[in-house]
C-alpha positions as CSV (number, residue, x, y, z in Angstrom):
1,X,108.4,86.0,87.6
2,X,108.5,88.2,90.1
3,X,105.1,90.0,91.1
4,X,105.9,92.3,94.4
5,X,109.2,93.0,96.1
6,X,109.2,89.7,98.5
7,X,106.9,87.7,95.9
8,X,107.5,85.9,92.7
9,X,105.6,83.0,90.8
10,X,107.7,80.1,90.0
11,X,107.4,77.2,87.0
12,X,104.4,75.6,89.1
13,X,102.9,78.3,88.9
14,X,103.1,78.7,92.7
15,X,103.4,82.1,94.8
16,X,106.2,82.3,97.1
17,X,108.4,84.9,99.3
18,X,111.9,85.3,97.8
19,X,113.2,85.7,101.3
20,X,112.2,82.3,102.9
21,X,111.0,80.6,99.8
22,X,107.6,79.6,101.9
23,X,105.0,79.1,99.1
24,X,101.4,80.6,99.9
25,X,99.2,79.3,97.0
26,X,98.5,78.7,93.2
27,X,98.3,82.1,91.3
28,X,95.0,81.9,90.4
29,X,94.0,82.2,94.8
30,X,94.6,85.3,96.7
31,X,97.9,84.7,99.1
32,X,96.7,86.9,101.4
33,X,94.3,84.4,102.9
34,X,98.2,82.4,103.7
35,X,99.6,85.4,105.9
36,X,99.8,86.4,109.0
37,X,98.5,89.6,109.5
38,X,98.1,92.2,112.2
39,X,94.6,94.4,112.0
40,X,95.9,97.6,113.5
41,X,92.8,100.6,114.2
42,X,93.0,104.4,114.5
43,X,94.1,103.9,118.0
44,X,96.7,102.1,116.7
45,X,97.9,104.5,114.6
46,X,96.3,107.7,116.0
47,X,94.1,108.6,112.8
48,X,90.1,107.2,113.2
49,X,88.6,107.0,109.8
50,X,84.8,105.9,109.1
51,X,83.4,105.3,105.9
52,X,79.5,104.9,106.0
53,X,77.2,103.4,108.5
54,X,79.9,104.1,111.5
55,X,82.3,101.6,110.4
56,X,85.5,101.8,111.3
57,X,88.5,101.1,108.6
58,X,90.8,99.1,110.0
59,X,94.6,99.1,109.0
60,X,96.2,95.3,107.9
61,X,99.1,94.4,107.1
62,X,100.3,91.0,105.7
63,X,103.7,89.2,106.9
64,X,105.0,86.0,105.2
65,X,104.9,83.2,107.9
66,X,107.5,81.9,107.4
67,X,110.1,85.0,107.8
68,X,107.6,87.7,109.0
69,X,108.7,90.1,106.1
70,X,105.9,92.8,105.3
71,X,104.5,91.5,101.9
72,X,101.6,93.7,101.6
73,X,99.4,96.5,103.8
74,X,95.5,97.5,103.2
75,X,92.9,99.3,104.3
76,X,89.3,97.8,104.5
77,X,86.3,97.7,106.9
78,X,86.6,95.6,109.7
79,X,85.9,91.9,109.0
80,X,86.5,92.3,105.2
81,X,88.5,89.0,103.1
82,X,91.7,90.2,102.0
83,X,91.7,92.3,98.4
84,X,93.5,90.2,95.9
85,X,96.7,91.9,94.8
86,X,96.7,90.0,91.9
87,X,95.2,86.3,90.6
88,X,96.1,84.9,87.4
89,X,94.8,82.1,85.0
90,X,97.6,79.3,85.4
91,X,97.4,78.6,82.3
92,X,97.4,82.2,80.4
93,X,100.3,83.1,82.9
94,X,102.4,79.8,81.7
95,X,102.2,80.6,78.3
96,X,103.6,84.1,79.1
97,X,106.5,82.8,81.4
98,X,107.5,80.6,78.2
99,X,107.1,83.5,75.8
100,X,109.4,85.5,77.4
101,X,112.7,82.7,77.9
């Protein structure tokens, strides 16, 4: 089932890049966490934003490790965990993938 351009869920219910076939995590964890990322700033690219407090948002963008194809890109304060594109229950999602054959 495919979820984002580069990302589908397979049978095992596992994430995985369609590019490389690398698979991240179950569906029901955030693949994020299994990335490699690159935490850009404003003086990265050229725009400072603050939310409260004088905290800075940084810019992050997720690559799949094992081809370095952009899967995902956020913005978040600096130091947050990754927000969850999606998370599914296993179980709920197998059902559906059988539903649909």
């Amino acid at each position: 089932m495919k979820v984002h351009e580069y990302l589908e869920v397979d049978k095992n219910m596992k994430c995985f890049c369609v590019k490389c076939g690398h698979v991240f995590c179950g569906v029901d964890d955030n693949y994020k966490k299994y990335c490699k990322r690159a935490e850009l700033t404003g003086d990265d690219y050229g725009v400072k934003v603050y939310l409260h407090d004088h905290m800075f948002v940084q810019y992050i963008e997720y690559y799949c490790p094992g081809c370095y194809t952009l899967l995902s890109q956020e913005q978040a304060p600096a130091g947050h965990e990754p927000v969850p594109d999606f998370k599914y229950n296993p179980k709920d999602l197998k059902n559906f993938m059988n539903e649909k054959k």
